[in-house]
C-alpha positions in Angstrom: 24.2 17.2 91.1 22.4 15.3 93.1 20.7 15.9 96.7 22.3 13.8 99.7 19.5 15.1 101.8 16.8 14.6 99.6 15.7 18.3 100.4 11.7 18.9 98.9 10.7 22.3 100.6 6.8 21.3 102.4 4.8 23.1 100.1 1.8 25.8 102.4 -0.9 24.0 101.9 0.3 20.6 102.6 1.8 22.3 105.7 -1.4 23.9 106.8 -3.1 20.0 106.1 0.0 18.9 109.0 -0.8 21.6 111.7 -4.3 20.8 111.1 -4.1 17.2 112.1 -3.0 17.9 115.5 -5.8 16.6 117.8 -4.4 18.8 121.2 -3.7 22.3 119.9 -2.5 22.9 123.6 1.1 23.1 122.4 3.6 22.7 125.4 6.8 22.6 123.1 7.5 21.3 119.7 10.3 19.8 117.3 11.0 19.3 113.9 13.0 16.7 113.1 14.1 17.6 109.3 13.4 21.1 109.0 15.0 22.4 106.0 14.9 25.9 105.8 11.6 26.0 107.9 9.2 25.8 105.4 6.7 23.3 107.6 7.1 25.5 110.4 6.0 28.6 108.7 2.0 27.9 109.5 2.5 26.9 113.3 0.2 28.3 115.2 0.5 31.1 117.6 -0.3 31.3 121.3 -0.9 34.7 123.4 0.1 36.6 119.9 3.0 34.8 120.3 5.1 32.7 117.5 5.2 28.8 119.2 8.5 27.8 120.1 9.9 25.4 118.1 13.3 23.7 117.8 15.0 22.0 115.0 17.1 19.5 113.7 18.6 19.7 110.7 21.2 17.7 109.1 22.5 20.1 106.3 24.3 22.5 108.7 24.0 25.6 105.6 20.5 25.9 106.7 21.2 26.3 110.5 21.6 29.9 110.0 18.2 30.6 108.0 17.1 28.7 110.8 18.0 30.6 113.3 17.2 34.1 111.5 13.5 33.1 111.4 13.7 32.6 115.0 14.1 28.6 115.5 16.6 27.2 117.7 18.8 24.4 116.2 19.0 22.0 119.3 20.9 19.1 117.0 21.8 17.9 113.6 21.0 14.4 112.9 17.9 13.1 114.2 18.5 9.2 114.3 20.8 10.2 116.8 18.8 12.7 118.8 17.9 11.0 122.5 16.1 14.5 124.3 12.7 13.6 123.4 10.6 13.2 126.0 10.6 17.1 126.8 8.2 17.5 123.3 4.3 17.5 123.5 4.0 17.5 119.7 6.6 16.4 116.8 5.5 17.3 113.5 8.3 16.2 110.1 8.8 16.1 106.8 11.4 13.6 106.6 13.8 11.8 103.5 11.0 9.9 102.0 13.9 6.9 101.5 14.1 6.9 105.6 10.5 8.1 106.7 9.4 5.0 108.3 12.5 5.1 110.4 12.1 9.5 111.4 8.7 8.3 112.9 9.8 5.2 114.8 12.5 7.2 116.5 9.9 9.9 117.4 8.0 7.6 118.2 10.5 5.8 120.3 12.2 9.0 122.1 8.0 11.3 122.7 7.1 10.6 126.4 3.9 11.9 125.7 2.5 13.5 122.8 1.5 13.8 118.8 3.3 12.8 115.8 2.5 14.8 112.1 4.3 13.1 110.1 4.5 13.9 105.6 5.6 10.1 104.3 6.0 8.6 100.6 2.5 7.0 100.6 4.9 3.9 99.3 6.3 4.1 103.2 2.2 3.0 104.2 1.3 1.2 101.1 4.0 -1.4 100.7 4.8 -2.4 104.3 7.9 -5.0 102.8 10.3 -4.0 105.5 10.4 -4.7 109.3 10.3 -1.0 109.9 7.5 -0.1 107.8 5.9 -3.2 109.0 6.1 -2.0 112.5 5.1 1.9 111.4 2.1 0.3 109.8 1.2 -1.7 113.1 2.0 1.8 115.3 -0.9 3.6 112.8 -3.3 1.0 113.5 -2.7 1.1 117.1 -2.4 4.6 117.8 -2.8 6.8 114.9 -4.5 7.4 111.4 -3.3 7.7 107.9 -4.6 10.3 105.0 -3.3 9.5 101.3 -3.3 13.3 99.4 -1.7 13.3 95.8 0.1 16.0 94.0 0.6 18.0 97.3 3.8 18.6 95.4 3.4 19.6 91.7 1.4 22.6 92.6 2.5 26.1 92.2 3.5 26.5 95.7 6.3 23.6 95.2 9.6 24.9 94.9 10.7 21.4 93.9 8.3 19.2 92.0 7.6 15.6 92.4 4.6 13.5 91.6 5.0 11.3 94.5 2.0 10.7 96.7 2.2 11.3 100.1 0.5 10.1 103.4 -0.1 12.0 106.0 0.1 10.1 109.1 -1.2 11.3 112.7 -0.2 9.2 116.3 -1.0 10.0 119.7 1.5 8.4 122.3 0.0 8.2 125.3 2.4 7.3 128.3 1.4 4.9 131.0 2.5 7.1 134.0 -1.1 8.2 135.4 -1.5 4.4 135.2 0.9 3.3 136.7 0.7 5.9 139.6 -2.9 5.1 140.1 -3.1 1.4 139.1 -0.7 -0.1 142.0 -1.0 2.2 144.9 -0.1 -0.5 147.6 2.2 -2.2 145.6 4.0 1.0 145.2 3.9 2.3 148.6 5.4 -1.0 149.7 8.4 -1.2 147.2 9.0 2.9 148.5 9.3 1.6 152.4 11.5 -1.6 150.8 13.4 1.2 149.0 14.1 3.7 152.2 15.3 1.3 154.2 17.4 -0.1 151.9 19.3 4.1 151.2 20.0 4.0 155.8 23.8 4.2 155.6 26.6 6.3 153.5 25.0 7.9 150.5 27.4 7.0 147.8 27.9 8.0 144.2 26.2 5.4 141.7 29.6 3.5 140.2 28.7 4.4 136.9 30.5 8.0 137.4 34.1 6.3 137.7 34.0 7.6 133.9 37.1 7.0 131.6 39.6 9.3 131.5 38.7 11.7 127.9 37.1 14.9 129.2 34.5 15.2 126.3 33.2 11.5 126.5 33.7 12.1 130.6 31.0 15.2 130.1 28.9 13.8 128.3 28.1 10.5 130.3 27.9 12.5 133.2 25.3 14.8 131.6 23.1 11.7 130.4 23.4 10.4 133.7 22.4 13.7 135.6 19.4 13.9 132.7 18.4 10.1 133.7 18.1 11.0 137.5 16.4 14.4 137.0 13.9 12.4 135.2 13.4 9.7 137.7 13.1 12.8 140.1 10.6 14.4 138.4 8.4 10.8 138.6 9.2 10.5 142.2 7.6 14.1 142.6 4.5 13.4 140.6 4.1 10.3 142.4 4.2 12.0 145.3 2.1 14.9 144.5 -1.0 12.4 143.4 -0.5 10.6 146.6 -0.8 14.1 148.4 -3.8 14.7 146.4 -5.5 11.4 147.4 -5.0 11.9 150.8 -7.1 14.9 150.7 -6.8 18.6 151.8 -5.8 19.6 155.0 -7.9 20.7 158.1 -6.5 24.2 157.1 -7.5 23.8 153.9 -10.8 22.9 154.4 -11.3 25.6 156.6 -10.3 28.1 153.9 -7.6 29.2 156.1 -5.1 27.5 153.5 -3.9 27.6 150.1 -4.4 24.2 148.5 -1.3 22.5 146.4 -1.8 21.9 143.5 -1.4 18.4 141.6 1.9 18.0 139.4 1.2 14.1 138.7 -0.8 15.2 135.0 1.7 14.7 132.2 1.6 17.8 131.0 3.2 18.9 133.8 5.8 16.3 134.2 6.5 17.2 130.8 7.2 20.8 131.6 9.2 20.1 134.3 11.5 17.7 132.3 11.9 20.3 130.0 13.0 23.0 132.5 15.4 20.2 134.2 16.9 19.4 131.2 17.7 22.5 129.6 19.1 24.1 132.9 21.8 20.9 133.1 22.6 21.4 129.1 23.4 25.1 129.9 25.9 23.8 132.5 27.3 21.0 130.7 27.9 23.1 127.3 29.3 26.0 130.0 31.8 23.1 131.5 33.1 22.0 128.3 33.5 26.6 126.9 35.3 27.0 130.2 37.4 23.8 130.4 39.1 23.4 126.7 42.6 24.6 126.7 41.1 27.3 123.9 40.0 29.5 126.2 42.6 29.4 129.1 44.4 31.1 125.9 42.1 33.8 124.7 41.2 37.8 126.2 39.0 38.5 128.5 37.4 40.1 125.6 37.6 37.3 123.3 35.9 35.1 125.6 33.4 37.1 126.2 32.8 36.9 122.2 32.9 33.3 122.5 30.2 33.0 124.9 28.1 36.1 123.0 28.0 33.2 120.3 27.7 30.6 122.9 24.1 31.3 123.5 23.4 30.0 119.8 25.9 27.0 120.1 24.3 25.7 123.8 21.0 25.0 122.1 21.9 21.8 120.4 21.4 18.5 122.1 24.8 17.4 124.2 26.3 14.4 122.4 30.3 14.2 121.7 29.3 14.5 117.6 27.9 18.2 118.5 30.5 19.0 121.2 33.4 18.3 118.6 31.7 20.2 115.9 31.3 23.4 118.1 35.2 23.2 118.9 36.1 22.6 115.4 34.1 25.4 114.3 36.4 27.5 116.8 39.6 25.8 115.1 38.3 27.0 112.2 38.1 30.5 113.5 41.2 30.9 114.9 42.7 33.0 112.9 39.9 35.9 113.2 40.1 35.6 117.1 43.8 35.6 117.2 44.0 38.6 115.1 40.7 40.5 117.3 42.6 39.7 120.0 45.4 41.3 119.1 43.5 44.4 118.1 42.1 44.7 121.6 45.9 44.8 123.2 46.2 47.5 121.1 43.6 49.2 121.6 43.9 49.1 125.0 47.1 50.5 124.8 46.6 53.5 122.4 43.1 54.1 124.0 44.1 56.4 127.3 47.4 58.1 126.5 48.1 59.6 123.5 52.0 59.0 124.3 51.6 55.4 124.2 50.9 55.4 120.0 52.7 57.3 117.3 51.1 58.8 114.6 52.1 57.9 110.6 50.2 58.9 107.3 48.0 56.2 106.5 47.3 53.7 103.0 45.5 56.0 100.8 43.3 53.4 98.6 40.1 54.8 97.0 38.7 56.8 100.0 38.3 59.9 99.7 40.2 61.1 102.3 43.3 59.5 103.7 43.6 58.7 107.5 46.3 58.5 110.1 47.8 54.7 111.2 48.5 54.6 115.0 52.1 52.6 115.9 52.3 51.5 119.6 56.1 52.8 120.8 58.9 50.2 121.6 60.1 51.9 124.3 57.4 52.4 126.6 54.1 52.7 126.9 51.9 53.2 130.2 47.9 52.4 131.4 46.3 54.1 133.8 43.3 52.8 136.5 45.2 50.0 138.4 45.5 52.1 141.8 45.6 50.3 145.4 45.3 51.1 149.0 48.0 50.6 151.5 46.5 47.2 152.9 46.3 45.4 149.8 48.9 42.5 148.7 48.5 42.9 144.9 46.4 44.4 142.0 42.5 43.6 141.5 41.1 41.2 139.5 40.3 43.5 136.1 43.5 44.6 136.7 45.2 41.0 136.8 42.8 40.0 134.0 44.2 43.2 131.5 48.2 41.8 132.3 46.9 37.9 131.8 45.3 39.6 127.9 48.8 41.0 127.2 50.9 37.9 127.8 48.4 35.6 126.1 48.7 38.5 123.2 52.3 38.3 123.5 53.2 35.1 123.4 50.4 34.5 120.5 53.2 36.9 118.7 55.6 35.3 119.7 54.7 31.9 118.7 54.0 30.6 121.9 51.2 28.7 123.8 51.9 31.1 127.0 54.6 33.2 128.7 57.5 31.9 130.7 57.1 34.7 133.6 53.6 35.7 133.2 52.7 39.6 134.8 50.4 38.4 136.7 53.2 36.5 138.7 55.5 39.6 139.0 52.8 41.5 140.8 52.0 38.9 142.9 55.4 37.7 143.7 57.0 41.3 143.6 53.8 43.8 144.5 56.2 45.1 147.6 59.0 45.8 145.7 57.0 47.3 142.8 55.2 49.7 144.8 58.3 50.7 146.3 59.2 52.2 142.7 61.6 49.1 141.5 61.5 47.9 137.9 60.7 44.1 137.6 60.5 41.8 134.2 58.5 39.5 132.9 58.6 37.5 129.8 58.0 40.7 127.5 57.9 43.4 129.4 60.1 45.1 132.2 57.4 47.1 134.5 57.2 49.8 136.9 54.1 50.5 139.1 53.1 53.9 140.6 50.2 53.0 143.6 49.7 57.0 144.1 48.5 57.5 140.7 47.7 54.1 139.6 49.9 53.6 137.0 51.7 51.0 135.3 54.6 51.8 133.1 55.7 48.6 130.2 58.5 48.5 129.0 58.9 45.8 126.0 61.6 43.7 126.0 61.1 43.1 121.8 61.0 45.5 119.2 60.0 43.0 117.6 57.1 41.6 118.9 55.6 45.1 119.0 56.8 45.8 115.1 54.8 42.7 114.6 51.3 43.6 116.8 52.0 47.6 114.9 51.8 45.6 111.3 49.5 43.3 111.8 47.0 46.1 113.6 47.8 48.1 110.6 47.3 45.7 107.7 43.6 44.8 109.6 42.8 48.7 109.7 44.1 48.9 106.5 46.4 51.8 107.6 49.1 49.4 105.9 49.0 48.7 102.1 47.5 44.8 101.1 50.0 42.0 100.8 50.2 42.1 97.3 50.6 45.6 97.0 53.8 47.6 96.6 54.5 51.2 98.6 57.2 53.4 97.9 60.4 53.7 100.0 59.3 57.7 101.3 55.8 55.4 102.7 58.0 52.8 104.4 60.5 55.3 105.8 57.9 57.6 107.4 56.0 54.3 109.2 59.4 53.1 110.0 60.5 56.6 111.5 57.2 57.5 113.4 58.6 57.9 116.2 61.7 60.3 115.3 58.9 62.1 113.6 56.7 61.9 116.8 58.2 65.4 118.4 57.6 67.4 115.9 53.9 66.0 115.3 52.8 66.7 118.3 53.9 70.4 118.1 52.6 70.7 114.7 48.7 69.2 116.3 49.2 71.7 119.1 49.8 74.6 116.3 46.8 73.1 114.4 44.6 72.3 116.7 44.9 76.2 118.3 43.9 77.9 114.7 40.8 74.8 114.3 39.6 75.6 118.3 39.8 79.5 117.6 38.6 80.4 121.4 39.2 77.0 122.3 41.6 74.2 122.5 40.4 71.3 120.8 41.9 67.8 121.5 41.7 65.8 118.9 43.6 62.6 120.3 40.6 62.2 122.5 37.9 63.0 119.4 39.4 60.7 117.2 38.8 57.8 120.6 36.1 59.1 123.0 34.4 62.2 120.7 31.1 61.9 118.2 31.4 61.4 114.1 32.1 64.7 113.8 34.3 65.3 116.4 36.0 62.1 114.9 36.4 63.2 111.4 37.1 67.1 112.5 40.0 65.3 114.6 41.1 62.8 111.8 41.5 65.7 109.6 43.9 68.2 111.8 46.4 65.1 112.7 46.4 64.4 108.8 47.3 68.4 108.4 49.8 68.3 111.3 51.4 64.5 109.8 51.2 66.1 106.3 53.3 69.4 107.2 55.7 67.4 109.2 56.6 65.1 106.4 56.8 68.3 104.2 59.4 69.5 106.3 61.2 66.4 106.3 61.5 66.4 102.5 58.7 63.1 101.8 55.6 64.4 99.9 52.4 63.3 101.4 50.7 63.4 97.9 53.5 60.8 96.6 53.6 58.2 99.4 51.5 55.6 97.3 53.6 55.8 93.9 56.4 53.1 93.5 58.4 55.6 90.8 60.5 56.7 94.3 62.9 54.1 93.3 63.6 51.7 96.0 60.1 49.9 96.4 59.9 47.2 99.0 57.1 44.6 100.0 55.1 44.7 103.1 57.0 42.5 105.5 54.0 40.2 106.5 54.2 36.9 108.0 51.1 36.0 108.9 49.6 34.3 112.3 51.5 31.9 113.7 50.4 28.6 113.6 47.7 27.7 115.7 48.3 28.0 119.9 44.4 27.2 120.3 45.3 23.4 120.4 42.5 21.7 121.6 42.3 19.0 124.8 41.8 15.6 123.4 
């Protein structure tokens, strides 16, 4: 099979010869253009015992993650079309040999100011018959030098062997802003006093922001044009700090009774700046397009707050539509695992405070060695506790709103809907006197009732249903519920169907069990099995299995015999899967 990407892993040594060639070892920040799995990076140098920060691109996204576990951030994938240059003192590649001459001319078209390392076919120097190589070979004699090595990689530290020379070719770019700056003082000062009075009036926005009307394309022209001005601003500040430091100190100054600015106008500095100014508005614009989609108007607050865990990774590449489309596919593609973690949260939410809320049934035995309870959230009611409020207020908190926004986006995600028709957080606003007066009010899939005094809110579902649904699908994740594929016998359906008609007598039986386990004490193990230690965990786990076990003993099912399908009637789990997807994405 062959290799799209032309991957040849930079042998050490030849890597070593790269960082070598570096004239300024005063590294500010570097890129790697093609970087593989990292292999020319491994050498870099290190500064106050510190690894150099690097970023990479790297077109064959499988690598991105062995990327990123050796510490390098992946700020794009394809660097032809890579624009964020100018915020790199060094650029050091080991590119396609088939496209090197055109790796180097786009470093060296997007480096403000800086070095270029570049590993080439020694064919890409030697046999100039293109207009590219023509013009690399012109940019070497100009501003850089060239080093012919063979066999760099046959040797034993080659993980792929070719017997291709290479060339090793070193430029400096050097930009002409100190120049310039310096060169035309008068001229410049001139044009500035043309320039103010030409801004007296209205300050209006530049017309190029009446943008087209697609969000993505919309958020990404404003961010190039918010990049462009930051970087004219940055100029207009160096200029203006090397005119401040012509001028001279100040009488304060010179009388040691001031501190003396310092001069920004070196392009080291303007460099750093850019860099700083650029990151902090591709932070915001990769934070406008996570909090704008439609996707997350329809996930938890939990969820999102996954989403933007992973976020930190996704915000480092470059922001072009190409990477911006790629990110949201790559949550398409997930869709399924966040649907179903959100679902889990609900009910864990629910099943966390009161141990009323769930019912208890005997769980999938598999291979473990011991065999755990499944929890069932009731279908008649269930309450949460924590959502109190004083006599003055007008409606619930915020983390209160933001818990009954997570249950209708839950809800309606089981019931195959983008959102609910009467949302919670609209009862409570609309109805918050009539609640805390004791009345029962509906939503889409839930009546509820709200006590202020204690800070209560009692749901009551509107679908058996929809919670039957969230119970299997909870269940089949925990694996408290047999696989798909996998038959259960009628005496395990009918005690995870009757859970709750069972649910009396469990909870006498735990209170008789857990009185002989505590001896002197009372132990509680609904709240070990959620809040206690792994002990207090599996000592719970184990009385509720005793208690669940007796009372299906009583009721004529053996525990022992749930899993064998010789009970006659065996029936399939009843498993439908998530509904199709409700993260549609804005176009």
């Amino acid at each position: 099979m062959t290799d799209p990407y032309q991957y040849y892993p930079t042998p050490e040594a030849l890597s070593r010869k790269a960082w070598a060639l570096f004239k300024n070892q005063q590294f500010a920040r570097v890129l790697e253009p093609s970087a593989g799995e990292g292999h020319l990076l491994r050498p870099g140098p290190y500064q106050y015992g510190k690894r150099l920060p690097i970023d990479c691109i790297e077109i064959d996204i499988r690598k991105h993650a062995v990327l990123r576990d050796e510490g390098y951030p992946v700020v794009g994938m394809d660097f032809l079309q890579f624009q964020s240059g100018s915020v790199y003192s060094h650029i050091i590649m080991n590119p396609p040999f088939s496209e090197g001459a055109k790796h180097v001319l786009k470093a060296w078209e997007i480096l403000f100011d800086g070095e270029i390392v570049a590993i080439l076919n020694a064919e890409t120097v030697r046999n100039p018959f293109s207009k590219e190589r023509q013009l690399l070979l012109r940019l070497i004699e100009q501003h850089g030098e060239v080093e012919f090595l063979q066999e760099m990689f046959a040797g034993e530290d080659a993980e792929r062997k070719t017997p291709v020379d290479v060339a090793l070719v070193w430029l400096k770019k050097t930009s002409t802003f100190e120049q310039d700056i310096l060169g035309n003082i008068l001229d410049d000062l001139r044009q500035d006093r043309r320039e103010a009075d030409d801004l007296v009036g209205e300050f209006q926005l530049p017309h190029e922001l009446a943008l087209p009307n697609a969000f993505i394309d919309n958020a990404v022209l404003m961010f190039n044009a918010a990049v462009e001005a930051a970087r004219q601003g940055v100029v207009s500040e160096a200029r203006a700090s090397r005119y401040r430091s012509m001028l001279g100190k100040t009488l304060g100054e010179l009388s040691g009774g001031g501190i003396g600015s310092e001069d920004d106008s070196s392009s080291d500095a303007v460099k750093r700046m850019l860099f700083k100014r650029y990151h902090d508005l591709k932070n915001r614009a990769w934070a406008s397009i996570l909090r704008s989609t439609q996707v997350t108007s329809r996930l938890s607050t939990t969820a999102q707050k996954r989403l933007e865990s992973d976020f930190e990774t996704v915000k480092s590449l470059e922001f072009t539509v190409p990477n911006i489309y790629g990110f949201l596919q790559g949550i398409i593609d997930q869709q399924g695992e966040i649907q179903l973690s959100m679902v889990c949260d609900v009910f864990d939410l629910i099943t966390r405070y009161y141990s009323d809320n769930a019912v208890f049934y005997m769980g999938w035995k598999s291979n473990d060695k011991h065999r755990t309870l499944g929890m069932r959230i009731k279908t008649t009611r269930f309450i949460l506790p924590g959502h109190g409020s004083s006599s003055y207020q007008n409606g619930l908190n915020w983390e209160s709103e933001r818990l009954l926004a997570d249950f209708d986006k839950v809800f309606a995600l089981l019931d195959g809907k983008t959102e609910a028709e009467v949302s919670l957080v609209s009862v409570f606003r609309q109805h918050f006197r009539e609640l805390r007066n004791g009345e029962r009010i509906g939503g889409s899939y839930f009546d509820v009732r709200y006590y202020p005094g204690v800070g209560t809110i009692h749901f009551f579902p509107k679908s058996k249903i929809l919670i039957d649904r969230m119970n299997r699908w909870v269940g089949r994740q925990r694996r408290w519920l047999p696989p798909v594929d996998t038959q259960a016998g009628q005496g395990f359906w009918q005690q995870f169907e009757q859970a709750e008609r069972f649910d009396k007598a469990f909870h006498a039986e735990v209170k008789k069990q857990s009185k002989l386990e505590g001896r002197n004490y009372r132990f509680n193990p609904y709240w070990a099995i959620n809040h206690g230690g792994a002990s207090e965990r599996e000592q719970g786990q184990r009385l509720l299995t005793q208690a669940m076990s007796s009372v299906l003993a009583s009721r004529g099912i053996d525990p022992d015999s749930l899993l064998d399908n010789d009970q006659g009637c065996v029936r399939q789990l009843d498993w439908d899967g998530l509904p199709d997807s409700n993260l549609a994405l804005a176009s």
